[in-house]
Short mmCIF file of the C-alpha atoms (twelve columns), coordinates in Angstrom:
data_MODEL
# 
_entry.id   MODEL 
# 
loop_
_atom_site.group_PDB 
_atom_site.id 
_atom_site.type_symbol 
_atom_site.label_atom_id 
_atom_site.label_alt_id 
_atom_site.label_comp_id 
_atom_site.label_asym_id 
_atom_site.label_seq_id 
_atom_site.Cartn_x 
_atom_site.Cartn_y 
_atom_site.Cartn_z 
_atom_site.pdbx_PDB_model_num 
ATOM 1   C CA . UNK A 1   -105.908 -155.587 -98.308  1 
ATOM 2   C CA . UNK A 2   -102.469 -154.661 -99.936  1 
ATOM 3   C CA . UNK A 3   -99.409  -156.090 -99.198  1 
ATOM 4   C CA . UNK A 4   -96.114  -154.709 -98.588  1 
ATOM 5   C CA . UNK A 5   -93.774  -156.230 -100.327 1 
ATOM 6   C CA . UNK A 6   -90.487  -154.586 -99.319  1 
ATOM 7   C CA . UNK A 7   -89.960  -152.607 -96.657  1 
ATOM 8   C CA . UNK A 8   -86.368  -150.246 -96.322  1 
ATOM 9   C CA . UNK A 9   -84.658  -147.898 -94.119  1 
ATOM 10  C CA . UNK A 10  -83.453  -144.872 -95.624  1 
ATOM 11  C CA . UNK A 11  -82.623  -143.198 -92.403  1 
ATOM 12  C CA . UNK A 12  -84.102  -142.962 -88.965  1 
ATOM 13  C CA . UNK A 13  -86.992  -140.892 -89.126  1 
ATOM 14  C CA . UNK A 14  -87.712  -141.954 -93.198  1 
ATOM 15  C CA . UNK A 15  -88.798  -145.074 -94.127  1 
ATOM 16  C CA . UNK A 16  -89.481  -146.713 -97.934  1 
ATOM 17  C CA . UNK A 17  -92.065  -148.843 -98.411  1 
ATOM 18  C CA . UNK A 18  -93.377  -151.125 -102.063 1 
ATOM 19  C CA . UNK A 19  -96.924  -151.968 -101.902 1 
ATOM 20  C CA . UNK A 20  -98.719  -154.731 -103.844 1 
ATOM 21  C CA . UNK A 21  -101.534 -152.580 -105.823 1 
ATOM 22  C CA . UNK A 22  -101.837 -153.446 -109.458 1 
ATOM 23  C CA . UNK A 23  -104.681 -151.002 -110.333 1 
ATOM 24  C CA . UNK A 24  -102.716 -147.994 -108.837 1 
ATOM 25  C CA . UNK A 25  -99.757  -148.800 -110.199 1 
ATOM 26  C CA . UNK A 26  -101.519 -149.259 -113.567 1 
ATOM 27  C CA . UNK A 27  -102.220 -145.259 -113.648 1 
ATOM 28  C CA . UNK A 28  -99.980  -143.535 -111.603 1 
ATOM 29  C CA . UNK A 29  -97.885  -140.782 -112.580 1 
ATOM 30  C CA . UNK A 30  -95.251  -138.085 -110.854 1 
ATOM 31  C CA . UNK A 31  -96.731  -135.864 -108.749 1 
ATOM 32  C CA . UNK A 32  -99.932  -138.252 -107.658 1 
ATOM 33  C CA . UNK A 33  -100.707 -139.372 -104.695 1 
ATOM 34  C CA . UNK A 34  -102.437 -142.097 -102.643 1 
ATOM 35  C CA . UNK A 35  -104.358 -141.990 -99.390  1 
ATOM 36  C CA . UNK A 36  -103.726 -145.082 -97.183  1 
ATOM 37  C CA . UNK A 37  -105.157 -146.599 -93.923  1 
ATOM 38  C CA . UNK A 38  -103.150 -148.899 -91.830  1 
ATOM 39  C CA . UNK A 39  -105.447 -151.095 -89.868  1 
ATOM 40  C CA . UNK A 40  -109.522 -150.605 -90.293  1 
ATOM 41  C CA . UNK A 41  -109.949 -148.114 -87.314  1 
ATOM 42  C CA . UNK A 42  -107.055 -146.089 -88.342  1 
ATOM 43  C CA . UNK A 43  -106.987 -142.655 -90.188  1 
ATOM 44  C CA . UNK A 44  -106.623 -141.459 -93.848  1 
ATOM 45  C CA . UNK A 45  -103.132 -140.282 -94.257  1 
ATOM 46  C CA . UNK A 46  -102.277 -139.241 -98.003  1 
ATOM 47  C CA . UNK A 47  -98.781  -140.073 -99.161  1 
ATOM 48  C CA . UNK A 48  -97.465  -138.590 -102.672 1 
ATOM 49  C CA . UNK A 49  -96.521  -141.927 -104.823 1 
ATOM 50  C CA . UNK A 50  -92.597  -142.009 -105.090 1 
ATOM 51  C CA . UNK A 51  -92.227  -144.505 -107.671 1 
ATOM 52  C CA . UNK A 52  -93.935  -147.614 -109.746 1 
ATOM 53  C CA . UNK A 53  -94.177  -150.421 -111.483 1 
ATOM 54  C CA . UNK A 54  -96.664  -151.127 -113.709 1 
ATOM 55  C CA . UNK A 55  -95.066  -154.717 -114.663 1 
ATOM 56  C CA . UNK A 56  -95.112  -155.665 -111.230 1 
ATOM 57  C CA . UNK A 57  -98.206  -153.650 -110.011 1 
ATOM 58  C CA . UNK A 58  -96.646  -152.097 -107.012 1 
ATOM 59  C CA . UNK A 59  -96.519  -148.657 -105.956 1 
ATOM 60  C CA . UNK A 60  -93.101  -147.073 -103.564 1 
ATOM 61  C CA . UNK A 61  -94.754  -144.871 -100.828 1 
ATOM 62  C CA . UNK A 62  -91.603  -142.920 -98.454  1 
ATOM 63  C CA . UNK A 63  -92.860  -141.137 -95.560  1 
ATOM 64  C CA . UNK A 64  -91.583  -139.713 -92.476  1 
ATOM 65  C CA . UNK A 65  -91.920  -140.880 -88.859  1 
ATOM 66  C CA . UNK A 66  -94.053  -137.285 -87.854  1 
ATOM 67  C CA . UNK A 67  -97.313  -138.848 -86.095  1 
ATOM 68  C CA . UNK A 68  -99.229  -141.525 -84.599  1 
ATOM 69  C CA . UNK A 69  -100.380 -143.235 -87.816  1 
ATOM 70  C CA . UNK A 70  -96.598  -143.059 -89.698  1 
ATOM 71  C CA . UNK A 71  -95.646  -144.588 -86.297  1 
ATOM 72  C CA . UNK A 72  -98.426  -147.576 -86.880  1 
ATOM 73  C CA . UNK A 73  -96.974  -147.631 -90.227  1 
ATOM 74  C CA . UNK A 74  -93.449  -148.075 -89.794  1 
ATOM 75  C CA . UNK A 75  -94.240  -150.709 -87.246  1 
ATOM 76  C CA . UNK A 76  -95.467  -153.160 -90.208  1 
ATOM 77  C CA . UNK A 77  -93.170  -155.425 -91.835  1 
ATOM 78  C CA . UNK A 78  -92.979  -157.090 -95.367  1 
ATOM 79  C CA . UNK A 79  -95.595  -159.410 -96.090  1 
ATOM 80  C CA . UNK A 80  -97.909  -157.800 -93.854  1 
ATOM 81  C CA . UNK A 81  -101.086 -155.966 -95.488  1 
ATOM 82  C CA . UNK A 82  -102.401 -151.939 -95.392  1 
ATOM 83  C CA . UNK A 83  -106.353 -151.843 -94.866  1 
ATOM 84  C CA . UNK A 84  -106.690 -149.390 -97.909  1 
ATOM 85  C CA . UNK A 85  -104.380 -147.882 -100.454 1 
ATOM 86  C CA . UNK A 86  -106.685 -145.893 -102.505 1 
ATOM 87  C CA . UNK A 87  -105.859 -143.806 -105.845 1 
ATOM 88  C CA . UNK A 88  -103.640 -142.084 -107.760 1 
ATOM 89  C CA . UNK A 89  -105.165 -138.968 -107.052 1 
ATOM 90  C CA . UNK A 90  -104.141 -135.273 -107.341 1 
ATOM 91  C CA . UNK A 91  -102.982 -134.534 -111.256 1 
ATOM 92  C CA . UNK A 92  -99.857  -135.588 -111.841 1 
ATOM 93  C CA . UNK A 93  -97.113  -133.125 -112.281 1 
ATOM 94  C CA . UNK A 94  -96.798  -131.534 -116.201 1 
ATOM 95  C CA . UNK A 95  -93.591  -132.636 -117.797 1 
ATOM 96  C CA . UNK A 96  -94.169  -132.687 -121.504 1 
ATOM 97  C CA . UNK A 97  -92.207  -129.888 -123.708 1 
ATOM 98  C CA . UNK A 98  -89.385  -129.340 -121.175 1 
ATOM 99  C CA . UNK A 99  -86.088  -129.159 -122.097 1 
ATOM 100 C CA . UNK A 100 -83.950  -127.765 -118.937 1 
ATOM 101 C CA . UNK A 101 -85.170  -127.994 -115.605 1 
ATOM 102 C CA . UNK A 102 -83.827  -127.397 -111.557 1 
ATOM 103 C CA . UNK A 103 -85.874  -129.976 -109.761 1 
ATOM 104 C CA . UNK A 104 -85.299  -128.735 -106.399 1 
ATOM 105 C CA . UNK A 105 -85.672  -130.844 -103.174 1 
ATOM 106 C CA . UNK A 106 -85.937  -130.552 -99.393  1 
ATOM 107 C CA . UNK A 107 -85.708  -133.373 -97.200  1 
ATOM 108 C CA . UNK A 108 -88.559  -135.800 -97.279  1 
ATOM 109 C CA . UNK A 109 -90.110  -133.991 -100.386 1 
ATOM 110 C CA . UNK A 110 -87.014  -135.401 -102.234 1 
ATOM 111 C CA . UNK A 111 -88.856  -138.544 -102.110 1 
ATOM 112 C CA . UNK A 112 -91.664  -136.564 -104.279 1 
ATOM 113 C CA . UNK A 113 -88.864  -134.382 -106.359 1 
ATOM 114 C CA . UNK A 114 -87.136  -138.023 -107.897 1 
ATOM 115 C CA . UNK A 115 -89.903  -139.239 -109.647 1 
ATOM 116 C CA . UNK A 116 -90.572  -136.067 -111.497 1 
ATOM 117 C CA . UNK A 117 -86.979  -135.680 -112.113 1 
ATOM 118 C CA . UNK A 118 -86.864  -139.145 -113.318 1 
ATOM 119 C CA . UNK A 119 -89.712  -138.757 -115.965 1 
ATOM 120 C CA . UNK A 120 -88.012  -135.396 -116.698 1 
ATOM 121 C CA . UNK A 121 -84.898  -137.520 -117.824 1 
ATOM 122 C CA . UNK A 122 -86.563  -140.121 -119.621 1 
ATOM 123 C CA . UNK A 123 -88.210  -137.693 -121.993 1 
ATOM 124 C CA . UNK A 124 -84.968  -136.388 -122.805 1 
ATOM 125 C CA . UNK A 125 -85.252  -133.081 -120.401 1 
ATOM 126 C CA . UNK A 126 -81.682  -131.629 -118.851 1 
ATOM 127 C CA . UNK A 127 -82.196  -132.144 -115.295 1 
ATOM 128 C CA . UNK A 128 -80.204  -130.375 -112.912 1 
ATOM 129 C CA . UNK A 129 -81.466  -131.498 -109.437 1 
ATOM 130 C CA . UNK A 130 -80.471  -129.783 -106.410 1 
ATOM 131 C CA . UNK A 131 -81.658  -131.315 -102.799 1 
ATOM 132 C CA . UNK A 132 -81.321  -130.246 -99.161  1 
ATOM 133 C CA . UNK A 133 -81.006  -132.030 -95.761  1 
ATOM 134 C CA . UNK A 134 -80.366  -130.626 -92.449  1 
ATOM 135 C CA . UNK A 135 -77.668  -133.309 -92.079  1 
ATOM 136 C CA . UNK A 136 -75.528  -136.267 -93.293  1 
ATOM 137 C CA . UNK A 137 -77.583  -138.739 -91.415  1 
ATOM 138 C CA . UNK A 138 -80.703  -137.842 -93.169  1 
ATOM 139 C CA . UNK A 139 -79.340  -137.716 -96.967  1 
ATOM 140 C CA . UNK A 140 -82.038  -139.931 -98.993  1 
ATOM 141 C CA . UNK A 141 -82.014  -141.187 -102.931 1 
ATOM 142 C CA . UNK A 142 -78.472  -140.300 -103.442 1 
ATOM 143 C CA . UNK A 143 -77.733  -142.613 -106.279 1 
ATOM 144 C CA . UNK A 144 -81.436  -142.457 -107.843 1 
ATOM 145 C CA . UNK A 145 -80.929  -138.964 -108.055 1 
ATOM 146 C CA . UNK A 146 -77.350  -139.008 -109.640 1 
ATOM 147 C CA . UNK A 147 -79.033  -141.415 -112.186 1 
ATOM 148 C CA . UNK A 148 -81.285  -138.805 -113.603 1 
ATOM 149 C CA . UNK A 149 -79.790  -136.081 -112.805 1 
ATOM 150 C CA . UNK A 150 -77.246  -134.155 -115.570 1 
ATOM 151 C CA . UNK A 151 -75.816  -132.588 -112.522 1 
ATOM 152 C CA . UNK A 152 -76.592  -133.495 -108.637 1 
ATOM 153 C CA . UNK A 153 -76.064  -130.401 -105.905 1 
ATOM 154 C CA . UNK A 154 -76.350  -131.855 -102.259 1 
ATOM 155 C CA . UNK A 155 -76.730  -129.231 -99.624  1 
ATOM 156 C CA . UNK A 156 -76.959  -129.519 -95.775  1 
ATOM 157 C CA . UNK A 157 -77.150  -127.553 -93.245  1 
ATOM 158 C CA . UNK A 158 -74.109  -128.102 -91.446  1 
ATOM 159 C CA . UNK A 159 -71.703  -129.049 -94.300  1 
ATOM 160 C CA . UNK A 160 -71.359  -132.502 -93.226  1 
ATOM 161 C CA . UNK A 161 -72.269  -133.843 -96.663  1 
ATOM 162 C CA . UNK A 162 -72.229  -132.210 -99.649  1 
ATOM 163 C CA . UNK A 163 -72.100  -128.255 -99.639  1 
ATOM 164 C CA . UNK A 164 -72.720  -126.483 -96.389  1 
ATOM 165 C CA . UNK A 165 -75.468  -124.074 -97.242  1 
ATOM 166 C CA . UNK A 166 -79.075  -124.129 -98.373  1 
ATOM 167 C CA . UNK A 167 -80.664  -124.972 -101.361 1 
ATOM 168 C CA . UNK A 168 -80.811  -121.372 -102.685 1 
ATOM 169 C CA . UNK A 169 -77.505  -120.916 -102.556 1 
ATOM 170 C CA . UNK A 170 -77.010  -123.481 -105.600 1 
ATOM 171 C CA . UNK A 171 -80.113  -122.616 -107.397 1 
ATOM 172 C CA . UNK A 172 -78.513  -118.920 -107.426 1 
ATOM 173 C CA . UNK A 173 -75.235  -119.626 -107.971 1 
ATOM 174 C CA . UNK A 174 -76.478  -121.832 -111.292 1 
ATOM 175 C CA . UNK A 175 -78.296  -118.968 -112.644 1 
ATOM 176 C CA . UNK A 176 -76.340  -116.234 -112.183 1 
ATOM 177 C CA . UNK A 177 -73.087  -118.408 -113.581 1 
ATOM 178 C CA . UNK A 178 -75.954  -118.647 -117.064 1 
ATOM 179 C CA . UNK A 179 -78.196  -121.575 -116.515 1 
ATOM 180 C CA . UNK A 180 -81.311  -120.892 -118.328 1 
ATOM 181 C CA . UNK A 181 -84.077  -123.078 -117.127 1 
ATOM 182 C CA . UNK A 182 -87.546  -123.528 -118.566 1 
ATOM 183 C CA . UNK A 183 -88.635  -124.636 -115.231 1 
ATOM 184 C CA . UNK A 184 -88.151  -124.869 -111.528 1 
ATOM 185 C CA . UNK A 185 -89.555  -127.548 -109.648 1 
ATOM 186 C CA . UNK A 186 -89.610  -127.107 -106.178 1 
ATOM 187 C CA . UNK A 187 -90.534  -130.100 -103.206 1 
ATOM 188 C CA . UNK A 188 -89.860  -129.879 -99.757  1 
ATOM 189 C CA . UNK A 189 -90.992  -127.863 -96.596  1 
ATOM 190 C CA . UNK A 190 -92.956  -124.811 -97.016  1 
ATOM 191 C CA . UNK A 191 -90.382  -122.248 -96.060  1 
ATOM 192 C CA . UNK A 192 -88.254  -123.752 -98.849  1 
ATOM 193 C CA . UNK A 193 -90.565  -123.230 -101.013 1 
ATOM 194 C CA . UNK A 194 -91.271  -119.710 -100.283 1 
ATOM 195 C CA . UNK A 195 -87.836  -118.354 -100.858 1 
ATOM 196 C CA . UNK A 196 -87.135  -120.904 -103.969 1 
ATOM 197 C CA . UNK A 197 -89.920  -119.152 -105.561 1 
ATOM 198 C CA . UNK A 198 -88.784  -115.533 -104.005 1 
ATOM 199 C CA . UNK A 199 -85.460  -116.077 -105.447 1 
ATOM 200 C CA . UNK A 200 -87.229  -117.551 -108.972 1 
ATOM 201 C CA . UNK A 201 -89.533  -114.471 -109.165 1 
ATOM 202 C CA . UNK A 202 -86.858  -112.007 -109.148 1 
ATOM 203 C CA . UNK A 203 -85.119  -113.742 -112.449 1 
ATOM 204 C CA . UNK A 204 -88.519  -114.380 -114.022 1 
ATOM 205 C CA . UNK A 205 -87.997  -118.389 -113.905 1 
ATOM 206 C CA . UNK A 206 -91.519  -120.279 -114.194 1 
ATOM 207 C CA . UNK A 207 -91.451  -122.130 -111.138 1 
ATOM 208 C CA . UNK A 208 -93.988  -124.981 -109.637 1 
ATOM 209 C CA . UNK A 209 -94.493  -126.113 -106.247 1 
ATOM 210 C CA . UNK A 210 -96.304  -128.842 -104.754 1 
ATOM 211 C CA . UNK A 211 -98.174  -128.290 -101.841 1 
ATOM 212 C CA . UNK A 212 -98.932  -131.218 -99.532  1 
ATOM 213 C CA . UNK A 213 -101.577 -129.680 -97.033  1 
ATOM 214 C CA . UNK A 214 -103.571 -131.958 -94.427  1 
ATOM 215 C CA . UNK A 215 -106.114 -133.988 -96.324  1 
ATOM 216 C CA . UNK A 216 -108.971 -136.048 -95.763  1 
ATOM 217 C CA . UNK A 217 -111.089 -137.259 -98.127  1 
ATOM 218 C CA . UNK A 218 -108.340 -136.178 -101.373 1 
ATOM 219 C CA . UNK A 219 -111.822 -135.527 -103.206 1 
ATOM 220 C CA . UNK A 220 -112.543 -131.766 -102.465 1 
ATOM 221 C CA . UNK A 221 -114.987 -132.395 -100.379 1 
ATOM 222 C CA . UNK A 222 -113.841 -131.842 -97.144  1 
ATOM 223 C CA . UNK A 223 -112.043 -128.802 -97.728  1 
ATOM 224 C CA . UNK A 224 -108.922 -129.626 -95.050  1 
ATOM 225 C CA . UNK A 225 -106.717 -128.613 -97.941  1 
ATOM 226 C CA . UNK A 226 -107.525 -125.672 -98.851  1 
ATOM 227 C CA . UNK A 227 -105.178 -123.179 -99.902  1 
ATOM 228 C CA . UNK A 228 -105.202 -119.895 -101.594 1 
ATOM 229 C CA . UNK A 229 -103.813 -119.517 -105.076 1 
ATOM 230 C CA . UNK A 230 -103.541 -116.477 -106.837 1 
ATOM 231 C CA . UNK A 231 -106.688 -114.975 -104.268 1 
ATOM 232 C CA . UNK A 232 -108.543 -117.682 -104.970 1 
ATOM 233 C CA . UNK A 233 -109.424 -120.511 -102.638 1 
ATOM 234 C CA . UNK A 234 -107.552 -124.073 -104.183 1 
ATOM 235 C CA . UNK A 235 -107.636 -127.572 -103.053 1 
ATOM 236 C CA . UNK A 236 -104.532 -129.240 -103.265 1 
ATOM 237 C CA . UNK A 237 -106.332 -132.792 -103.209 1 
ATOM 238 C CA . UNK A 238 -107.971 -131.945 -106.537 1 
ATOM 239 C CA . UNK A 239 -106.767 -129.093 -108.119 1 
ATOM 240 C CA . UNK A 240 -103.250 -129.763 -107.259 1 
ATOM 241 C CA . UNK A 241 -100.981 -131.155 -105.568 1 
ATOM 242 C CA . UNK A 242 -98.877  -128.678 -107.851 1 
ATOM 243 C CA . UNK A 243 -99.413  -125.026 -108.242 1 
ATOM 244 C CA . UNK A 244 -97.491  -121.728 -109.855 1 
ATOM 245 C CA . UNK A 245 -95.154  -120.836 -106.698 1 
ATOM 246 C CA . UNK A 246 -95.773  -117.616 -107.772 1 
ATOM 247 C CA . UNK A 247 -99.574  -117.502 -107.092 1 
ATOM 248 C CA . UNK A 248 -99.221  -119.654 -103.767 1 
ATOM 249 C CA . UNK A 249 -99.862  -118.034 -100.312 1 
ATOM 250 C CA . UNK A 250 -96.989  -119.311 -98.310  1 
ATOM 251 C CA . UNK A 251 -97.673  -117.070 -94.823  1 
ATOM 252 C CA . UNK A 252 -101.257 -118.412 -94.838  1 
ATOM 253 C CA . UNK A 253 -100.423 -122.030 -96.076  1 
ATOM 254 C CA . UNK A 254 -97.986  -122.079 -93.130  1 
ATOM 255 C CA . UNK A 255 -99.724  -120.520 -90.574  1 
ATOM 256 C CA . UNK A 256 -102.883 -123.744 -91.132  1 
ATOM 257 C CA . UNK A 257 -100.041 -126.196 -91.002  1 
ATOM 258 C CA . UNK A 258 -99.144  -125.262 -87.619  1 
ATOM 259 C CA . UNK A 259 -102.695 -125.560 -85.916  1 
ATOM 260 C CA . UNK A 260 -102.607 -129.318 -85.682  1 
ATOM 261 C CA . UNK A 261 -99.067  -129.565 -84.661  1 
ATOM 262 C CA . UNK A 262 -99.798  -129.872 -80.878  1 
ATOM 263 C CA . UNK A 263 -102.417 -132.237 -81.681  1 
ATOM 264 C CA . UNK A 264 -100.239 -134.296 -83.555  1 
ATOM 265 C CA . UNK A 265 -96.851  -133.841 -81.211  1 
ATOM 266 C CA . UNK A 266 -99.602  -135.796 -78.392  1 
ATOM 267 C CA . UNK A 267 -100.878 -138.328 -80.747  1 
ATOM 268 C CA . UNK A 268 -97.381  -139.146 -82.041  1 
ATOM 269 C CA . UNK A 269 -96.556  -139.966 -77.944  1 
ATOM 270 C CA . UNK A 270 -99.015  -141.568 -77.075  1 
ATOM 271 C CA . UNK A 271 -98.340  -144.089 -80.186  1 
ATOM 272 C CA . UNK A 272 -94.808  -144.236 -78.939  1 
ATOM 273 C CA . UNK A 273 -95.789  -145.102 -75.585  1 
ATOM 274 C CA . UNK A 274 -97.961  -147.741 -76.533  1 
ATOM 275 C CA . UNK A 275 -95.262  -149.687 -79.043  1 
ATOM 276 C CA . UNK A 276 -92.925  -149.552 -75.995  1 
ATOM 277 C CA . UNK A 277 -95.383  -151.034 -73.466  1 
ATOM 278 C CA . UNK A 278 -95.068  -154.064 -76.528  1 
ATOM 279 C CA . UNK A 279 -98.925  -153.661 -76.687  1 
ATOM 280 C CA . UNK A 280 -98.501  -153.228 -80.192  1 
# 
């Protein structure tokens, strides 16, 4: 059993969450992630690890209110306990030798894009880190991101915070004003991803993305996570979760995300109804 030791709101759908687990947090690194069950009859939900400490031997998990099980989730407190909390798995994302990055982030992948950034900084890297929110309300990590950041774009949608405008539109704007960038890092919804790397490609920028695909058994073994790289068939659990953006199949990647959307849109009410009914 592992204990959560603090528990915070970051906004309503997005939740933060440090959990006691010393041999996780003794290898972890930025871009890893864990795969976690709530109660003993509950599903394996992988969650990308969003900080650490190895002094204390916790791990931060942030995840978004999307489905039955991150609705079971949310509904635990601090000093209650997680069934299993198993890893870090994945490989963790390559930061060595990097001397200006764009760590680019949208919405709930910003909780995956601050790590990186932050190891980015502490090796000395330039980090310019531009992130993305459809709205005020659901800005996350400000201030960690300002921390690490050598400068700090925040987009939304609607202009209510920030820049109105999309994450592109700062990425371009920094390279065609001369920002030369070893690297882009991109984190967030797929779509994002596709036209960070679209707009990356056409200025010849190296640029990762991680891809966060339904998973299972985060071994390979199930093959839930497929995803095709370059023509080749990848699994993110194992031989990701980061990839060359340039390589990835967005349309197809995409097009399996939606399958289980229904499926998950009934499961996510039927958890709802059953915390209301205070059976919970």
């Amino acid at each position: 059993m592992y204990q959560i030791v603090k528990k915070r709101v970051l906004n309503p759908t997005v939740t933060l969450m440090e959990i006691e687990a010393p041999l996780v947090a003794k290898k972890a690194q930025p871009g890893q992630f864990i795969i976690l069950r709530v109660d003993e009859d509950g599903e394996r939900i992988p969650l990308t690890i969003a900080d650490f400490n190895r002094d204390q031997g916790t791990v931060t998990i942030i995840f978004q209110i999307v489905g039955a099980t991150t609705q079971k989730l949310n509904h635990l407190h601090e000093g209650g306990f997680l069934q299993d909390f198993v890893g870090p798995l994945g490989k963790p994302t390559h930061t060595e030798g990097l001397k200006k990055v764009a760590v680019v982030g949208g919405g709930v992948g910003c909780a995956i894009a601050y790590p990186v950034a932050k190891k980015l900084h502490e090796q000395g890297c330039e980090v310019h880190s531009i992130v993305g929110f459809r709205n005020k309300d659901l800005v996350i990590l400000k201030e960690e991101f300002k921390s690490v950041s050598h400068m700090y774009a925040l987009m939304t949608d609607d202009g209510s915070a920030g820049e109105k405008g999309l994450v592109t539109d700062a990425l371009r704007r920094l390279i065609e004003s001369g920002e030369q960038y070893d690297q882009v890092i991109a984190i967030g919804p797929l779509i994002m991803m596709k036209f960070v790397t679209k707009l990356t490609k056409a200025f010849d920028i190296p640029t990762v993305v991680s891809m966060n695909p339904i998973m299972i058994d985060g071994t390979g073994m199930c093959g839930g996570c497929r995803l095709t790289v370059g023509g080749e068939t990848k699994f993110a659990c194992v031989d990701g979760p980061d990839f060359d953006g340039f390589l990835v199949d967005f349309d197809e990647a995409m097009a399996r995300g939606a399958m289980y959307r229904d499926f998950e849109r009934q499961a996510h009410e039927e958890a709802c109804n059953l915390f209301r009914g205070g059976k919970a």
